[in-house]
N, C-alpha and C positions, 0 to 999 in steps of 0.2 A: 553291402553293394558289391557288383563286379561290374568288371569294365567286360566290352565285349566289342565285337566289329558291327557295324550299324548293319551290315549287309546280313548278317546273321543273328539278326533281332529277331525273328517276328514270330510270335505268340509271347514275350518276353513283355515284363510289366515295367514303364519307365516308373522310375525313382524321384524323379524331378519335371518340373515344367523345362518345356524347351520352346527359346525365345526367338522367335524373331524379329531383326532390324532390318527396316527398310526408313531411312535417315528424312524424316518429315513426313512419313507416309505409316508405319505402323511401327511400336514396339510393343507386340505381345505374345504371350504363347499360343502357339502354332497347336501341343501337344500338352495337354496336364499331367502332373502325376498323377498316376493309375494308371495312366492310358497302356492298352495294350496293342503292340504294335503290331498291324497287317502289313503285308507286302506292297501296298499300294504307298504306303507311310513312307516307304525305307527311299525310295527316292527324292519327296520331300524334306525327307531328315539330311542326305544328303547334301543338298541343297542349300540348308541354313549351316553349312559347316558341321554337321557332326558326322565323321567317321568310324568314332568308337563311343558306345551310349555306356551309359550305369546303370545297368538294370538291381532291381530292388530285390535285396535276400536279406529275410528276416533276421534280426540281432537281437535277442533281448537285453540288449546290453546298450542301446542306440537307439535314440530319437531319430526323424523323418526331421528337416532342416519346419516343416510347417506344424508336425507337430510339437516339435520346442517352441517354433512361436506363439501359439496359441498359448503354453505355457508362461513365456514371457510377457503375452499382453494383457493375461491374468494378472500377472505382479505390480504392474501399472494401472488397469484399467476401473475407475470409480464409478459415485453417481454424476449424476448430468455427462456423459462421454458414452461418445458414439466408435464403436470401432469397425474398421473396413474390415471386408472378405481377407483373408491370408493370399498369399500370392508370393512364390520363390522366396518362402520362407520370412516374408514382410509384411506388419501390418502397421495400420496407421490409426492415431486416435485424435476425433475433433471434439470439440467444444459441443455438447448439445444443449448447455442456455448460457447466457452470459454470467459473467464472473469474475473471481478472482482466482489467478491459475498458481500452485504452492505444490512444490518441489522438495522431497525427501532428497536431498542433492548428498548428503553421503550413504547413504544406500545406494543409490542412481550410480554414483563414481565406483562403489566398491562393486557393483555387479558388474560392469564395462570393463573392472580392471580386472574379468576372469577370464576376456579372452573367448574369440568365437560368438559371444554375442554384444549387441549394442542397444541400449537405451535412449534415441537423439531428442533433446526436447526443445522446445521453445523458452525464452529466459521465466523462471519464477517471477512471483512478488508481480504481475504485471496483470493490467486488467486484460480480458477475452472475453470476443462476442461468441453467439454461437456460431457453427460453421469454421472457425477457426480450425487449423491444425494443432496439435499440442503437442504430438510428439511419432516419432515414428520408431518401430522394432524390431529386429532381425537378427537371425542366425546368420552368420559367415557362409561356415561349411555346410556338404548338401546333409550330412547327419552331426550328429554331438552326442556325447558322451551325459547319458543319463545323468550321472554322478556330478558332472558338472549343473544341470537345471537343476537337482537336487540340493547346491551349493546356491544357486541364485535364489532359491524360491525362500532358504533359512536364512540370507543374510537378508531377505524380504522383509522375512514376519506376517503377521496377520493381517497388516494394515496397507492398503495400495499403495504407491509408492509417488502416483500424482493424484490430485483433489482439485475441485474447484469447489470455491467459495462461493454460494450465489450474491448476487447485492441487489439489497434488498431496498424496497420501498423506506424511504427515512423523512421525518419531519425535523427541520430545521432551524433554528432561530439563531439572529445574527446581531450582534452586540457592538456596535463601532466606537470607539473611545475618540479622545482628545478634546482639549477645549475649543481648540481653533477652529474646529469640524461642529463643536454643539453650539457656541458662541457665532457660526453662519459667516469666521474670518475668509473661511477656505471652503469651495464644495467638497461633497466626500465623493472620493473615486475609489473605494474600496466595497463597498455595496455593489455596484455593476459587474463588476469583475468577478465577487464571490458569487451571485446568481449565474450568472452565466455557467462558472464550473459546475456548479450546481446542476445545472440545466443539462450539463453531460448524461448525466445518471436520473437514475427514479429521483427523485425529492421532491418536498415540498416545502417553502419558504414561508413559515408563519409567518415571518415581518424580518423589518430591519429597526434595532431602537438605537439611538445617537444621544450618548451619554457625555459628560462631563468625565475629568480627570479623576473624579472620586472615587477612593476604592469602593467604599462602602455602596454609592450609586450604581458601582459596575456588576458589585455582589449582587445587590438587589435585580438589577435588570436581567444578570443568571438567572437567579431563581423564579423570576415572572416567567420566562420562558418553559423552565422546567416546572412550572406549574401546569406552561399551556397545552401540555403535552409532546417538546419538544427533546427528540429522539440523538440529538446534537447538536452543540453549541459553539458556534468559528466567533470570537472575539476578533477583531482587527483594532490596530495600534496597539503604538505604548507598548513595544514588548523589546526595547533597548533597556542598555543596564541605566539609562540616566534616572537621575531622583524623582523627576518630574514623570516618567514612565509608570504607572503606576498598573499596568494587565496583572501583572504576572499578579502580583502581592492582591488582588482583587479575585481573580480565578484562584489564588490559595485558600482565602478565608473562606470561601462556598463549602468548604468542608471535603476539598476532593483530594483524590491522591495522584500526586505528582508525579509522573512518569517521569518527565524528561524537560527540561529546559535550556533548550541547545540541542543542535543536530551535525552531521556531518557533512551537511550538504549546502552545496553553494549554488543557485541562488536560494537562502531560506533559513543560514544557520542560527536566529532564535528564537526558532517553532517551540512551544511547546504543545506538553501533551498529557491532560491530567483527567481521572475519571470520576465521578461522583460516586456515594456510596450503594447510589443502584446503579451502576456501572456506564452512566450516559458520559459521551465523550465530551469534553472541552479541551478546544483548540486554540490557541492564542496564536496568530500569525502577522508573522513581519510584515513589514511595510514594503520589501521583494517584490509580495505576491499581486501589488496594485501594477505593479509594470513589469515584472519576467512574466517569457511567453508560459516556461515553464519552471515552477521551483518545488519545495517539500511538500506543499501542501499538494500537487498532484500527484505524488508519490503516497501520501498518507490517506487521502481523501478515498477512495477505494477501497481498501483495504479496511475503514472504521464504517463503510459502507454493507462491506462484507461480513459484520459483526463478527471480527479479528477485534482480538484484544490484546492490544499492544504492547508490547514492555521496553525498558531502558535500551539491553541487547539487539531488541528487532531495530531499534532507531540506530544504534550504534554500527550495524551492516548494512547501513545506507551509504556508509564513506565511499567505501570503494565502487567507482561509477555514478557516486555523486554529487560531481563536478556536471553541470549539464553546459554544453559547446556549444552553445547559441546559434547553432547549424541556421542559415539563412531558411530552410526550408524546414522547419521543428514536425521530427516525425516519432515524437513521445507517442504510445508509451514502446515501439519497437527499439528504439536506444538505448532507452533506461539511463541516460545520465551516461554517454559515451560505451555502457559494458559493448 
């Protein structure tokens, strides 16, 4: 680039868009880069505040601030994602079907920490529609130093850097425990409320069966479902440590493997999360989820939607931020539990 007097531009190629503001009324470029400027220009350019322009002189040594971006939104950009036109060296990436949105978050951090460019995205782990924005990209400066994009694309890799997960169509069956509940002491209010989440997403609800305290009736009633071709199994009750609780010890003997019994998140800390040995989910969920607006199971429910297969760890980076603030106005999933 050189800097030059605007008055003695013309046949000179600008380097950059030049913007104009007018406060409620326009902010765009007047001038793109390439443009080359006529004498008719130089008074306009004046105009919007430029006295001295950058005109463009070849570097091979230097990126164009638009053509790093197009670089950087390479680094980032997956299936299902739409990306805008570049524009003063910015582009933006939305959601093109819905999903679940999953962040290389130390790759993301270590290119951000090089300086001159920015990766800003929207929180991971979180469901998106389509049309949503995911994340936006930019160069700082009007050029950058090859060697630098050379440095972001390797601590890249081969793999994008954001994904969406789609969620999928899932069949479902629902297992309701206690005696109180099959014995007709108490209605159950854990059926209405599991449909309904439900009903957020694609699913379909084989049934609800209302079992007795028995493990062995509980096992059985798993496996009726997983007979009936059901794609995930939400048990409700009975999933406290008392002797009388009997989920957990009922979802163990189905033969699956226990991820996790206990969570970090309040409201919902004794979710579990165990998978069969064809990999179909069982959920054991607290007794929370009949009256918080939101707890773990909507944190999780998405995500086993999104056939993400879970482990100890993923449940374990739920602590932080997953405290949910019973905010009068619950505007999950953009809070995430306070992050």
């Amino acid at each position: 680039m050189k800097l030059i007097k605007t008055t003695e531009a013309e046949g000179h190629v600008l380097c950059h868009d030049m913007t104009q503001i007018i406060p409620g009324v326009v902010k765009d470029a007047v001038f793109r880069k390439g443009h080359i400027v006529t004498k008719e220009d130089i008074p306009v350019l004046l105009s919007i505040g430029k006295e001295y322009l950058y005109i463009w002189e070849k570097d091979d040594t230097k990126y164009h601030e638009n053509e790093a971006a197009e670089i950087l939104c390479e680094i980032c950009n997956n299936e299902y994602m739409e990306a805008s036109a570049v524009k003063e060296g910015k582009i933006e990436l939305f959601a093109a079907a819905d999903g679940f949105f999953k962040i290389d978050e130390e790759k993301v951090n270590a290119i951000n920490a090089l300086g001159e460019m920015i990766i800003a995205t929207r929180h991971g782990n979180f469901p998106v529609k389509k049309g949503d924005q995911l994340a936006g990209t930019r160069i700082i400066p009007l050029v950058i130093e090859k060697e630098k994009m050379r440095k972001a694309k390797e601590i890249a890799g081969s793999k994008p850097l954001l994904r969406i997960m789609p969620i999928r169509h899932k069949r479902v069956g629902i297992v309701t425990t206690g005696n109180e509940v099959y014995r007709g002491r108490i209605q159950d209010a854990f059926g209405p409320v599991i449909r309904e989440k439900l009903g957020e997403y694609d699913t379909e609800v084989l049934g609800q069966t209302i079992v007795n305290d028995d493990p062995q009736n509980i096992a059985n009633c798993i496996k009726q479902f997983i007979d009936k071709g059901a794609e995930i199994v939400v048990c409700t009750g009975g999933m406290s440590v008392d002797p009388d609780d009997t989920t957990p010890t009922a979802i163990k003997s189905v033969g699956t493997e226990l991820i996790s019994y206990g969570a970090p998140v309040l409201p919902g800390a004794m979710f579990l999360l165990a998978y069969t040995e064809m990999g179909i989910p069982v959920l054991g969920l607290p007794g929370c989820v009949m009256y918080a607006k939101r707890t773990i199971f909507d944190l999780v429910l998405p995500r086993v939607l999104a056939d993400e297969k879970l482990t100890a760890e993923d449940l374990s980076l739920l602590g932080i931020g997953g405290l949910c603030l019973n905010c009068a106005t619950c505007c999950f999933p953009n809070c995430g539990f306070g992050k």
